[in-house]
N, CA, C and O atoms as CSV, one atom per row, in Angstrom:
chain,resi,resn,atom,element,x,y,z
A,1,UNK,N,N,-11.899,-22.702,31.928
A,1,UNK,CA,C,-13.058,-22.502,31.068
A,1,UNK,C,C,-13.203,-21.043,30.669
A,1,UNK,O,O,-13.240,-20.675,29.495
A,2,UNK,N,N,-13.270,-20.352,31.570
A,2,UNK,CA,C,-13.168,-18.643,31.153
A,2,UNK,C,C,-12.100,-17.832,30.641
A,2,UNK,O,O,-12.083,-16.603,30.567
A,3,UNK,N,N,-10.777,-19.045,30.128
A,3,UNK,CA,C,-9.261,-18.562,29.836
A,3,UNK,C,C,-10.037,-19.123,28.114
A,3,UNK,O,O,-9.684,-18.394,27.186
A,4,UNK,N,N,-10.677,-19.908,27.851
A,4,UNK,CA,C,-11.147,-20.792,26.668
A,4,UNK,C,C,-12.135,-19.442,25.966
A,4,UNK,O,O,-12.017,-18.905,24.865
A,5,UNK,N,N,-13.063,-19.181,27.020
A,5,UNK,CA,C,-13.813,-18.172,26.185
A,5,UNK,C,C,-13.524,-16.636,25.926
A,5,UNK,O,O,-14.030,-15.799,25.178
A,6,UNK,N,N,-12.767,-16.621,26.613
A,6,UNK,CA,C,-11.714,-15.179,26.613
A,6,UNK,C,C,-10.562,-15.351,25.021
A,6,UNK,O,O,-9.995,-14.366,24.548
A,7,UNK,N,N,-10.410,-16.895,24.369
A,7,UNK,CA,C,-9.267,-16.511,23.148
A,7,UNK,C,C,-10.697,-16.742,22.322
A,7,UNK,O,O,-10.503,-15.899,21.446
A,8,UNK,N,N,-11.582,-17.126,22.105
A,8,UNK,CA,C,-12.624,-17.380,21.239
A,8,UNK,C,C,-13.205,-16.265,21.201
A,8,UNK,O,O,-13.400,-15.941,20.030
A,9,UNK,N,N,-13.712,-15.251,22.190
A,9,UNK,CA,C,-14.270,-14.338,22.094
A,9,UNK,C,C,-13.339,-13.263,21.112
A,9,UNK,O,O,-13.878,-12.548,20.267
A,10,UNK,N,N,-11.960,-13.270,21.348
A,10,UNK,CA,C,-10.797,-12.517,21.265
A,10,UNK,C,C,-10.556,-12.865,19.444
A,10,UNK,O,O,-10.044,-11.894,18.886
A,11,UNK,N,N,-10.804,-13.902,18.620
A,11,UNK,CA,C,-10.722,-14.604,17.863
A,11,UNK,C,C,-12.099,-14.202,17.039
A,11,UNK,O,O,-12.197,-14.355,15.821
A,12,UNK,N,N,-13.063,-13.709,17.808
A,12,UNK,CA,C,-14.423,-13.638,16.799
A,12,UNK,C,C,-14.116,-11.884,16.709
A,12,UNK,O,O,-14.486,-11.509,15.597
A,13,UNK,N,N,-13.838,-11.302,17.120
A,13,UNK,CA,C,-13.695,-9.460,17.270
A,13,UNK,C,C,-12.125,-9.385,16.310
A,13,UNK,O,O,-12.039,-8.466,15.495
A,14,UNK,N,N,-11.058,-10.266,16.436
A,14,UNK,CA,C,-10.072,-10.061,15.370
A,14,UNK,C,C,-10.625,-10.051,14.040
A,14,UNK,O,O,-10.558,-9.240,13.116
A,15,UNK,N,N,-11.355,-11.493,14.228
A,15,UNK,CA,C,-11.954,-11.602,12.653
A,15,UNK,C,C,-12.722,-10.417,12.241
A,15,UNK,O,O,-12.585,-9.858,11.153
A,16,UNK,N,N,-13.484,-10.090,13.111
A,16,UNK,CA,C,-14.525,-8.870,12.677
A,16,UNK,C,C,-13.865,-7.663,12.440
A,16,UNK,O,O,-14.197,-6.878,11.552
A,17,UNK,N,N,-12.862,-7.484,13.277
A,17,UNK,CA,C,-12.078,-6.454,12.810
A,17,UNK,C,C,-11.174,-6.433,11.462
A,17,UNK,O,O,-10.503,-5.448,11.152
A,18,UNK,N,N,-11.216,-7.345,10.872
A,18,UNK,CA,C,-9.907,-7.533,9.345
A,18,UNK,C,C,-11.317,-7.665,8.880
A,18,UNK,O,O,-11.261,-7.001,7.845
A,19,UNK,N,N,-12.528,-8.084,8.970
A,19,UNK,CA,C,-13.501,-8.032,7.781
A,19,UNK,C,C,-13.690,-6.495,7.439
A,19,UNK,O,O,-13.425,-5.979,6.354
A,20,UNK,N,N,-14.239,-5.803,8.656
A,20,UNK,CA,C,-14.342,-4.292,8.539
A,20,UNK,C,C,-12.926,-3.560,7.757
A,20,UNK,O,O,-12.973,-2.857,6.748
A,21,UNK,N,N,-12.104,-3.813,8.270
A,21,UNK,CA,C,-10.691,-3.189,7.651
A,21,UNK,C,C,-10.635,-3.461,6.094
A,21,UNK,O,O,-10.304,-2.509,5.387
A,22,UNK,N,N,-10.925,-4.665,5.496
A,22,UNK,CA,C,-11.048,-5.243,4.041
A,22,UNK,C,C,-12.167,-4.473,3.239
A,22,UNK,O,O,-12.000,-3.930,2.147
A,23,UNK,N,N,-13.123,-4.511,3.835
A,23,UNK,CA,C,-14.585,-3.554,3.274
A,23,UNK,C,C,-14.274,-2.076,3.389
A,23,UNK,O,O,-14.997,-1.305,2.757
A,24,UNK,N,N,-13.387,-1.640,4.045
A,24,UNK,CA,C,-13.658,0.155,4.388
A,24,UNK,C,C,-12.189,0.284,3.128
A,24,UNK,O,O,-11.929,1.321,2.518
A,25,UNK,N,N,-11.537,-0.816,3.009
A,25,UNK,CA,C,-10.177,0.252,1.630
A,25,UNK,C,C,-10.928,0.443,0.436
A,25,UNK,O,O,-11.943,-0.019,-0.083
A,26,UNK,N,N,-9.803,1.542,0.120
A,26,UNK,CA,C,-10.913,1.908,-1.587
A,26,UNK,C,C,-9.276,2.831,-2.029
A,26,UNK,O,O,-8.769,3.852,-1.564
A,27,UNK,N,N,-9.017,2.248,-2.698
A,27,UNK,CA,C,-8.223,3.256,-3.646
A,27,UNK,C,C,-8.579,4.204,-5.072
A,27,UNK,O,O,-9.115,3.882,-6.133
A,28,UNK,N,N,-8.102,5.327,-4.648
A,28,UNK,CA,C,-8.908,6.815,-5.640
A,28,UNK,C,C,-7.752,6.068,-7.060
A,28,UNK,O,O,-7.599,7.143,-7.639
A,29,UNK,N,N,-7.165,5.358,-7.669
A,29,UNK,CA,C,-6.485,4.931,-8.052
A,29,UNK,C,C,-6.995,3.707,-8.926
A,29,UNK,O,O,-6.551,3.348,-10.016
A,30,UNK,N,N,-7.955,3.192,-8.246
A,30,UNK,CA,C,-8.558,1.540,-9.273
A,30,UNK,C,C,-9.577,1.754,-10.194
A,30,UNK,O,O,-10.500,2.540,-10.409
A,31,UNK,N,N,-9.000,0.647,-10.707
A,31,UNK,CA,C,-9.968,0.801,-12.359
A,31,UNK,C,C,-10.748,-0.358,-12.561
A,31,UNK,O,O,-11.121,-0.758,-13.664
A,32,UNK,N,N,-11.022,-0.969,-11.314
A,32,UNK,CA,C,-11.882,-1.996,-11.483
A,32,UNK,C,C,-13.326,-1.982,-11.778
A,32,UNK,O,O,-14.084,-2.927,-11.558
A,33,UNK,N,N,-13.692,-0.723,-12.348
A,33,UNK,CA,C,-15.346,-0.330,-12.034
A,33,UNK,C,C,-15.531,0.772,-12.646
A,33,UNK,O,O,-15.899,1.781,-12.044
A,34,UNK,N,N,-15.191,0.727,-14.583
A,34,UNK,CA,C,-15.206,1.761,-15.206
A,34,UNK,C,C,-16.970,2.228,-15.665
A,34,UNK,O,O,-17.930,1.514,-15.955
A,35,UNK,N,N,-16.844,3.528,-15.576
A,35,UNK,CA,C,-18.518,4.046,-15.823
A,35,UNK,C,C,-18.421,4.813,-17.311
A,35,UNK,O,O,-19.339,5.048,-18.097
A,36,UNK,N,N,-17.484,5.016,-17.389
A,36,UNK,CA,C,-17.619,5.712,-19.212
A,36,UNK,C,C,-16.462,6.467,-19.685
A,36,UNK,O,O,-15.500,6.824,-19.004
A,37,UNK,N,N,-16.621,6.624,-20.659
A,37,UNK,CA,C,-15.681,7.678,-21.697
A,37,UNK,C,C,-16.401,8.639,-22.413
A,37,UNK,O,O,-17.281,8.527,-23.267
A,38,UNK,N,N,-15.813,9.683,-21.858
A,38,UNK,CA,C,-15.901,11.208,-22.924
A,38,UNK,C,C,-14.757,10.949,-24.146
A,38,UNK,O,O,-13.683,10.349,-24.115
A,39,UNK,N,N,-15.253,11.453,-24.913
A,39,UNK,CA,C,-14.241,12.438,-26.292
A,39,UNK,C,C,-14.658,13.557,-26.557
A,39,UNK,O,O,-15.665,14.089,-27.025
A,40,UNK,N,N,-12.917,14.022,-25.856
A,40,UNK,CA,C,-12.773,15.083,-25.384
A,40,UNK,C,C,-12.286,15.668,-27.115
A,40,UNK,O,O,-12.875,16.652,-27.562
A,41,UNK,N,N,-11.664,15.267,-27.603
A,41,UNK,CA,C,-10.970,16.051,-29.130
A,41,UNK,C,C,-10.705,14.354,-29.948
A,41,UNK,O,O,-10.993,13.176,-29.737
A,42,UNK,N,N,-10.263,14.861,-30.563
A,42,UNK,CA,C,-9.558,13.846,-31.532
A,42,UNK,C,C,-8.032,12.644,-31.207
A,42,UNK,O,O,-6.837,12.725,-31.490
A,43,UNK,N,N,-8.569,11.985,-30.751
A,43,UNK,CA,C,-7.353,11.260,-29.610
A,43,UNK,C,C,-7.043,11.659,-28.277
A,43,UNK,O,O,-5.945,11.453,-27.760
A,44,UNK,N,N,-7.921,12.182,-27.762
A,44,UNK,CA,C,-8.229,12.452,-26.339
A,44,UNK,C,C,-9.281,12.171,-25.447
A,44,UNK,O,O,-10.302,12.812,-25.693
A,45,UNK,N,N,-9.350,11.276,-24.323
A,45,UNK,CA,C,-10.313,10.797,-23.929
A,45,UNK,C,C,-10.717,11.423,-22.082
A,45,UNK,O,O,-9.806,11.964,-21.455
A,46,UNK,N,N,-11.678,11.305,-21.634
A,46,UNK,CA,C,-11.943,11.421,-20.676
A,46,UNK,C,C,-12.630,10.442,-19.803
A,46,UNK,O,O,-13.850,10.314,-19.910
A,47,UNK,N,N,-11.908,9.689,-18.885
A,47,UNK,CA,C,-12.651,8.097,-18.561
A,47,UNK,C,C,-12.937,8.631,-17.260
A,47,UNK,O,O,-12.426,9.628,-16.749
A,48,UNK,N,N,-14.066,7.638,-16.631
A,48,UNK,CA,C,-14.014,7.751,-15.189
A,48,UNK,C,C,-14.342,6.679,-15.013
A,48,UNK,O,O,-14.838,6.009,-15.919
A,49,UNK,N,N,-14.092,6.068,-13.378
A,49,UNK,CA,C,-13.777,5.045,-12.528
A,49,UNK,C,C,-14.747,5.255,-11.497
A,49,UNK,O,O,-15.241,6.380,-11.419
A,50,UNK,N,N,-15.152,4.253,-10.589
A,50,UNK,CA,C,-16.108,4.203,-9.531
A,50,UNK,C,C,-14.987,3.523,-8.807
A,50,UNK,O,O,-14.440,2.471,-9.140
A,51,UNK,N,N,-14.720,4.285,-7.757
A,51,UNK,CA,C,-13.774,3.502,-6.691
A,51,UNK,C,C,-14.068,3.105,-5.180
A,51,UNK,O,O,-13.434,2.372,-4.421
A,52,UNK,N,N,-15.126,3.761,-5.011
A,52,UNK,CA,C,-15.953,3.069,-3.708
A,52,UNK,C,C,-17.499,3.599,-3.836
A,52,UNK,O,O,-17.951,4.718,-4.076
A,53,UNK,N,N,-18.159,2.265,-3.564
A,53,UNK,CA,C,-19.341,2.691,-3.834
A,53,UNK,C,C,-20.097,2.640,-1.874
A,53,UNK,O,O,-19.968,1.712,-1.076
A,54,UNK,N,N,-20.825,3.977,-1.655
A,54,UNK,CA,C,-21.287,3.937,-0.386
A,54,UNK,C,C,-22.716,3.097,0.121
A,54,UNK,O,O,-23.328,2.927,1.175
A,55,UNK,N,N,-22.822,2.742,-1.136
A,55,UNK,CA,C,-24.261,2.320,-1.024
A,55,UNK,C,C,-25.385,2.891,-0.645
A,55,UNK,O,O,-25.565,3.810,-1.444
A,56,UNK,N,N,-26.544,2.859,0.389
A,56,UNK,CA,C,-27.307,3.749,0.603
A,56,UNK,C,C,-27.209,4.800,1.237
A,56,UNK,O,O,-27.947,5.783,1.164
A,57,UNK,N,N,-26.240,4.633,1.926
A,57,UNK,CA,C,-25.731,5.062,3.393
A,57,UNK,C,C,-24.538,6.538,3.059
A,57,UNK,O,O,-24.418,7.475,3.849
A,58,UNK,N,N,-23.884,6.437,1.925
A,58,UNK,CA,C,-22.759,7.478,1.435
A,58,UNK,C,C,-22.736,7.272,0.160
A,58,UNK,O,O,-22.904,6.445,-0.736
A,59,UNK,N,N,-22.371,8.701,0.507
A,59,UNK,CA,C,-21.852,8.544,-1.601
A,59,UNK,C,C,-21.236,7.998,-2.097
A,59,UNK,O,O,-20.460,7.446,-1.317
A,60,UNK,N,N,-20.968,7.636,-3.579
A,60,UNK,CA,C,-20.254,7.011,-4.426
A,60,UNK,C,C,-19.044,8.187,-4.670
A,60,UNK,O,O,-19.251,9.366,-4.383
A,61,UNK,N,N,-17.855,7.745,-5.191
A,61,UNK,CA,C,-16.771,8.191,-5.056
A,61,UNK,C,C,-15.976,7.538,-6.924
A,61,UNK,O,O,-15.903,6.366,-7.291
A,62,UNK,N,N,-15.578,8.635,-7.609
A,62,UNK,CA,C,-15.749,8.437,-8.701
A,62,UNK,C,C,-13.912,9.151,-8.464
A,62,UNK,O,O,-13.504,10.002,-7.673
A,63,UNK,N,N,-12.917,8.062,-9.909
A,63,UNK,CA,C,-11.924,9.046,-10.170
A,63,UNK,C,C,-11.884,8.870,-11.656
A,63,UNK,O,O,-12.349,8.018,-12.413
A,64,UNK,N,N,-10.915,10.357,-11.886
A,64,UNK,CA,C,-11.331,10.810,-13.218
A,64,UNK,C,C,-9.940,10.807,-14.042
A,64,UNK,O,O,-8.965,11.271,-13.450
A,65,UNK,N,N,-9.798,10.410,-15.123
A,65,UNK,CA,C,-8.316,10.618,-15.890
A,65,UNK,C,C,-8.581,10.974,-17.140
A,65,UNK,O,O,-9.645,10.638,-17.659
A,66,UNK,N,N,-7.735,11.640,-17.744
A,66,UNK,CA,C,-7.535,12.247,-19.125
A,66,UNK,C,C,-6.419,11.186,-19.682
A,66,UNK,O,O,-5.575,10.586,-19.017
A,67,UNK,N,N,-6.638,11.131,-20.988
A,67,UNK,CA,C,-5.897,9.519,-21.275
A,67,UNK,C,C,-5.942,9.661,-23.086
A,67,UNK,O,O,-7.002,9.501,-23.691
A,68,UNK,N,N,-4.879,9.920,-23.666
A,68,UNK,CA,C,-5.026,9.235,-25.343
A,68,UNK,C,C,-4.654,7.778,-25.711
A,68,UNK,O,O,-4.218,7.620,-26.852
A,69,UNK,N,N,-4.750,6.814,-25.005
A,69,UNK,CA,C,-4.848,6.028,-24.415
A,69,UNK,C,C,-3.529,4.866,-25.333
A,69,UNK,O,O,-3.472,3.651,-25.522
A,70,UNK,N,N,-2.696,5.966,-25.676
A,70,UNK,CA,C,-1.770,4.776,-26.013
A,70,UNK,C,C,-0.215,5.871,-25.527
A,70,UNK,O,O,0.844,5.249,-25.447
A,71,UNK,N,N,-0.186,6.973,-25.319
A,71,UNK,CA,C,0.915,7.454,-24.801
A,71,UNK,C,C,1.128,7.747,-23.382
A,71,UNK,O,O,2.195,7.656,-22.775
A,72,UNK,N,N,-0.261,8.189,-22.824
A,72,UNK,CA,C,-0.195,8.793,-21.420
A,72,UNK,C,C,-1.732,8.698,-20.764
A,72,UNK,O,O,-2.680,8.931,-21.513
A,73,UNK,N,N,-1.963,8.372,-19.431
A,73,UNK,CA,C,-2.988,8.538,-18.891
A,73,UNK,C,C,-3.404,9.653,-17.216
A,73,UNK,O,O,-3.624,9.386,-16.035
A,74,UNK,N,N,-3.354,10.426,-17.727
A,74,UNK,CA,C,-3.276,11.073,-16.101
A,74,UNK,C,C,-4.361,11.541,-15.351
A,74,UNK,O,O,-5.394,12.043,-15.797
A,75,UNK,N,N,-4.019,11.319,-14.035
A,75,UNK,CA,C,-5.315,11.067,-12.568
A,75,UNK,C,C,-5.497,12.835,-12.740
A,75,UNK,O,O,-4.619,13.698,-12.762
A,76,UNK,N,N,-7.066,12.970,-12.855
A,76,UNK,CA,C,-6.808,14.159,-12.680
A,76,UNK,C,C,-7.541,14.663,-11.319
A,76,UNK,O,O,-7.241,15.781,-10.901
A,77,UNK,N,N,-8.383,13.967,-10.694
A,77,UNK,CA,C,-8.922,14.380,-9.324
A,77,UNK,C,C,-9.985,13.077,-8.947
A,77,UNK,O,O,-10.119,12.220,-9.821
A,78,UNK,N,N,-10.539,12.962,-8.000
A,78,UNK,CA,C,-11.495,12.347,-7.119
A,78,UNK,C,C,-12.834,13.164,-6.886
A,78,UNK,O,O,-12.874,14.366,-6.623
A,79,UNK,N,N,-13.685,12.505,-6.993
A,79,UNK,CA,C,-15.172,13.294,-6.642
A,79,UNK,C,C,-15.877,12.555,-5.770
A,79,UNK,O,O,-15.852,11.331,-5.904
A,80,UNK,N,N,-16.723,13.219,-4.598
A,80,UNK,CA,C,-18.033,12.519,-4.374
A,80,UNK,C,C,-18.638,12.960,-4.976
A,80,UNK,O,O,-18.650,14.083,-4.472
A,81,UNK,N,N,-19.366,13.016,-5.921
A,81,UNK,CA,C,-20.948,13.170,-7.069
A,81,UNK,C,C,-22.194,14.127,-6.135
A,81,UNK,O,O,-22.775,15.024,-6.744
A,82,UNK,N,N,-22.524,13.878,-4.717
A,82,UNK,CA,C,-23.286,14.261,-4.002
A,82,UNK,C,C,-23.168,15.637,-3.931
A,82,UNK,O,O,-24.183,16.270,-4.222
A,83,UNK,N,N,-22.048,16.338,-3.575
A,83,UNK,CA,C,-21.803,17.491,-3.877
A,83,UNK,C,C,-21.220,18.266,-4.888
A,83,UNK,O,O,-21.794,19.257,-5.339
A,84,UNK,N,N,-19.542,17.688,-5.484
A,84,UNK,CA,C,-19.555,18.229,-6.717
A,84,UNK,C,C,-19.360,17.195,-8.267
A,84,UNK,O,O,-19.771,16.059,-8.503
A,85,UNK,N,N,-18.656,18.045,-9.019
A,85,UNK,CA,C,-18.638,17.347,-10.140
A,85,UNK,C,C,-17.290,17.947,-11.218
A,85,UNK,O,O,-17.346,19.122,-11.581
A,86,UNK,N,N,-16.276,17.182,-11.617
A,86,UNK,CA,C,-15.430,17.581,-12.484
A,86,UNK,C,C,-16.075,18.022,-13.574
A,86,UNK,O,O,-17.184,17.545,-13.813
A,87,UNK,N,N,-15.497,19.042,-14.471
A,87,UNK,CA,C,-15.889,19.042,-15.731
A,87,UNK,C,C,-14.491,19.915,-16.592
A,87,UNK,O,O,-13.618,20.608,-16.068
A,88,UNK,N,N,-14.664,19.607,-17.925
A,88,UNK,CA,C,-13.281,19.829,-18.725
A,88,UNK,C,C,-13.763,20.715,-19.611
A,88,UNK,O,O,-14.912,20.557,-20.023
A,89,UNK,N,N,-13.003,21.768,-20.049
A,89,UNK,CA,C,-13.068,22.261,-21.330
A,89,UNK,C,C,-11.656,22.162,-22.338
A,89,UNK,O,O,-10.556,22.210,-21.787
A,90,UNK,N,N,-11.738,22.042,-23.627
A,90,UNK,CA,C,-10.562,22.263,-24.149
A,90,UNK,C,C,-10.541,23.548,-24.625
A,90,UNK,O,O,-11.308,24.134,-25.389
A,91,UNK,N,N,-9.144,24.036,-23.829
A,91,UNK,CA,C,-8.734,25.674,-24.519
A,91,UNK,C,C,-8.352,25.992,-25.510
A,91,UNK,O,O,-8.851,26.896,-26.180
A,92,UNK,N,N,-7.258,25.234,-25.865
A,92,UNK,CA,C,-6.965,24.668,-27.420
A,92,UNK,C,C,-6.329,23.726,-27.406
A,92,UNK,O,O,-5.874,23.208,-26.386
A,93,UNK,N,N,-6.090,23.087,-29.246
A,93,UNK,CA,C,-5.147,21.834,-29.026
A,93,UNK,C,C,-4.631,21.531,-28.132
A,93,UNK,O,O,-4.631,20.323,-27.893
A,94,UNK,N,N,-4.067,22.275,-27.368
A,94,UNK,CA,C,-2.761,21.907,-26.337
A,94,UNK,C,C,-2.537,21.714,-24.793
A,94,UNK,O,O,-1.756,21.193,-23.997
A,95,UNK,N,N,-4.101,22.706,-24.872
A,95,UNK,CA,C,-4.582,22.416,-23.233
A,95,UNK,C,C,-5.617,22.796,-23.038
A,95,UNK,O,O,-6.325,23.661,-23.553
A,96,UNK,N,N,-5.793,21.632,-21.689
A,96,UNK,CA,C,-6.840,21.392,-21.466
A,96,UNK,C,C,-7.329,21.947,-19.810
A,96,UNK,O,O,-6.560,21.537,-18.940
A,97,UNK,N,N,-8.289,22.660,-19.392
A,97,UNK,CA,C,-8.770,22.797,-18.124
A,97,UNK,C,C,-9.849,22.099,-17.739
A,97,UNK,O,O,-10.927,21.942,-18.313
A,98,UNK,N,N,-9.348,21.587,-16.433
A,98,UNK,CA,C,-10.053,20.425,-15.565
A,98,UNK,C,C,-10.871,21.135,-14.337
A,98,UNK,O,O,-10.128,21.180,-13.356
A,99,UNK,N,N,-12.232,21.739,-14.051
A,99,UNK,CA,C,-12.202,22.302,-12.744
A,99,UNK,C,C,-13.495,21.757,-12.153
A,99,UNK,O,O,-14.500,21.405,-12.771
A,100,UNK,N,N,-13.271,21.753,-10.779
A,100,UNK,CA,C,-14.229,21.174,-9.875
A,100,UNK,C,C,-15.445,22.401,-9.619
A,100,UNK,O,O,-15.269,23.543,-9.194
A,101,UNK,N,N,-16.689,21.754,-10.022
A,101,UNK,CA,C,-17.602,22.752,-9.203
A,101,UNK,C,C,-18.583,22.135,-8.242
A,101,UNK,O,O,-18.961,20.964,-8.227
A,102,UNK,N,N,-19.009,23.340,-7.265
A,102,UNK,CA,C,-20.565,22.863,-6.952
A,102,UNK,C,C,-21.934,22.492,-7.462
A,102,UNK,O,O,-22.494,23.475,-7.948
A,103,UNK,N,N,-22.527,21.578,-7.500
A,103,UNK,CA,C,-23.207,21.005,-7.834
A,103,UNK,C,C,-24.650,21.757,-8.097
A,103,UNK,O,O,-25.390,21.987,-9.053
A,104,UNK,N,N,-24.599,22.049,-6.417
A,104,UNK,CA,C,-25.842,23.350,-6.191
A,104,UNK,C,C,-25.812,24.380,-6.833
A,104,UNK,O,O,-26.839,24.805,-7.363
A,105,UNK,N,N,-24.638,25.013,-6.933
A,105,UNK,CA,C,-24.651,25.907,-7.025
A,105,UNK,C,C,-23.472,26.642,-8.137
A,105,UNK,O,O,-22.555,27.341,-7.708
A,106,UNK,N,N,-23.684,26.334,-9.721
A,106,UNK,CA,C,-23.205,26.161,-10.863
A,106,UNK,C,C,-22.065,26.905,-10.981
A,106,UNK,O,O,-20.963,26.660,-11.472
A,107,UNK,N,N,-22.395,27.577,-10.600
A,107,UNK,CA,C,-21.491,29.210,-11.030
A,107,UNK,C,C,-20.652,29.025,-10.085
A,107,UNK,O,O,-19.959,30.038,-10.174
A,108,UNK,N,N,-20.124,28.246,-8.995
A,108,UNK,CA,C,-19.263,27.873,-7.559
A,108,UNK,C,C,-18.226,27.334,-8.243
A,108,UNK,O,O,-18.471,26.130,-8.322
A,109,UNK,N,N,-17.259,27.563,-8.749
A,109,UNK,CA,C,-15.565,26.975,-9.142
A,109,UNK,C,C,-14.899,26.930,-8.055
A,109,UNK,O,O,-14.449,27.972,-7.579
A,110,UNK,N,N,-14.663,25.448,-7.316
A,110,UNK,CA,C,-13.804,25.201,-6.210
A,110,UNK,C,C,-12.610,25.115,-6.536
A,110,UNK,O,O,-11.694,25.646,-5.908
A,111,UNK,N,N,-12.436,24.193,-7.925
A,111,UNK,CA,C,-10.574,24.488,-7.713
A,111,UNK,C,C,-11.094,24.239,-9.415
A,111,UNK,O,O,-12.188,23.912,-9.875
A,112,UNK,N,N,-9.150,24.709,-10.387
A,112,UNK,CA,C,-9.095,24.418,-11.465
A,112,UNK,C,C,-7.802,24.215,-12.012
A,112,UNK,O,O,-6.896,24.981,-11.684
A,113,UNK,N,N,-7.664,23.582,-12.549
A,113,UNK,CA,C,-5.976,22.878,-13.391
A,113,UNK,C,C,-6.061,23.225,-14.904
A,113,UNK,O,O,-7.077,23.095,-15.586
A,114,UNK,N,N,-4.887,23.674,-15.328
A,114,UNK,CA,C,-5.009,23.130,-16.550
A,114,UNK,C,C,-3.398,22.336,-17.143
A,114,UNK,O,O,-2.211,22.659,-17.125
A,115,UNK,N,N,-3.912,21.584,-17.458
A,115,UNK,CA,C,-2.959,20.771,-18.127
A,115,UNK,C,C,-2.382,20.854,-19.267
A,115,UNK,O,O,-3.296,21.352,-19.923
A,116,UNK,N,N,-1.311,20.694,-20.156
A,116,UNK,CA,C,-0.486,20.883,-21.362
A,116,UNK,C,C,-0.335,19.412,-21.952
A,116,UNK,O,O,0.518,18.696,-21.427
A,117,UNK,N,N,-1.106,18.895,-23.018
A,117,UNK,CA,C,-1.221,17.760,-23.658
A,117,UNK,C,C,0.331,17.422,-24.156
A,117,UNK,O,O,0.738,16.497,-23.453
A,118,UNK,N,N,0.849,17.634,-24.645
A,118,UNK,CA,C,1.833,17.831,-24.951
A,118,UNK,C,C,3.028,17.239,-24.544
A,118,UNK,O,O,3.860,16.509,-25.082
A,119,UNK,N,N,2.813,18.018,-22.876
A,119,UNK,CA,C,4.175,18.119,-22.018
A,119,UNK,C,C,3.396,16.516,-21.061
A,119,UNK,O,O,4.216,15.808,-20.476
A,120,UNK,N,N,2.037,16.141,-21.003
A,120,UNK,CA,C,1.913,14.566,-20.960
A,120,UNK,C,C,2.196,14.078,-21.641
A,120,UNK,O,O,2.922,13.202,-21.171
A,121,UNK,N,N,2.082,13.926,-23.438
A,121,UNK,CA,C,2.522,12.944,-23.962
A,121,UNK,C,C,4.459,12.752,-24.079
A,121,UNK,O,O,5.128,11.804,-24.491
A,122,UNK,N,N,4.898,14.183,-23.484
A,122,UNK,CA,C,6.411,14.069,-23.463
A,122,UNK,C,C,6.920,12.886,-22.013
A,122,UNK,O,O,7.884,12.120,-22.033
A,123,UNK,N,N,5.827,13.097,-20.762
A,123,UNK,CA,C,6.268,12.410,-19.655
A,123,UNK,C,C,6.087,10.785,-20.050
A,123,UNK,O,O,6.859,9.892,-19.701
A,124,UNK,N,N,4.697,10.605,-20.982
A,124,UNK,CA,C,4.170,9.442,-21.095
A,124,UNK,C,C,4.158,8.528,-19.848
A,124,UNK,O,O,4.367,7.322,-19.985
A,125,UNK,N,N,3.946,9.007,-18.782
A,125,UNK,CA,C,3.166,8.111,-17.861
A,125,UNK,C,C,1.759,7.441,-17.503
A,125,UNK,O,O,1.038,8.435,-17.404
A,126,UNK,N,N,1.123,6.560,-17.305
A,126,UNK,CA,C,0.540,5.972,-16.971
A,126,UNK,C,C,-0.163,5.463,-15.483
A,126,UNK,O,O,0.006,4.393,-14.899
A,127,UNK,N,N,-1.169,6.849,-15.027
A,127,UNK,CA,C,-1.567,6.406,-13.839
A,127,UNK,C,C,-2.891,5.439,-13.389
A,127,UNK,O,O,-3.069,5.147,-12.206
């Protein structure tokens, strides 16, 4: 009798454990949960994605791609919203800078990229 409730018990904590494991993935990568588009120039777009939402409890988790949406689309970073926030400028036609700031605190540039439109539409990949 206690060999019986020892695989049942063992059987309710597996399950609970693959439910938790199924609920906690989130790929910075899915596009199942689009929130909008910028236009950025003239055949250049700026989309973002909601890829895990924390609900009350954590932040939402947003990814961001630059995309003319018939040659090339590229990942350009991940955000939690709570603290910072991507934002783009175009330098000219040809490129573009992507940089992360603080939220609080405006004038805070954590990191910055800039990209060559160009030399994406030469790779033409699709992330």
């Amino acid at each position: 009798m206690c060999y019986l409730l020892y695989i049942v018990m063992m059987k309710k904590l597996i399950l609970i454990f693959l439910v938790i494991l199924l609920f906690s993935c989130s790929s910075r990568y899915s596009k199942k949960h689009h929130i909008g588009t910028l236009v950025i120039d003239n055949q250049l777009y700026y989309e973002m994605f909601q890829t895990y939402s924390g609900g009350s409890l954590a932040s939402d988790t947003y990814s961001d791609y630059v995309t003319d949406s018939s040659t090339f689309r590229k990942y350009v970073g991940s955000i939690f919203y709570d603290d910072q926030q991507l934002r783009f400028k175009l330098i000219n036609k040809d490129s573009l800078l992507i940089f992360t700031i603080n939220r609080h605190k405006l004038n805070d540039t954590i990191e910055q990229k800039v990209y060559i439109i160009s030399k994406l539409k030469k790779e033409g990949r699709f992330e």
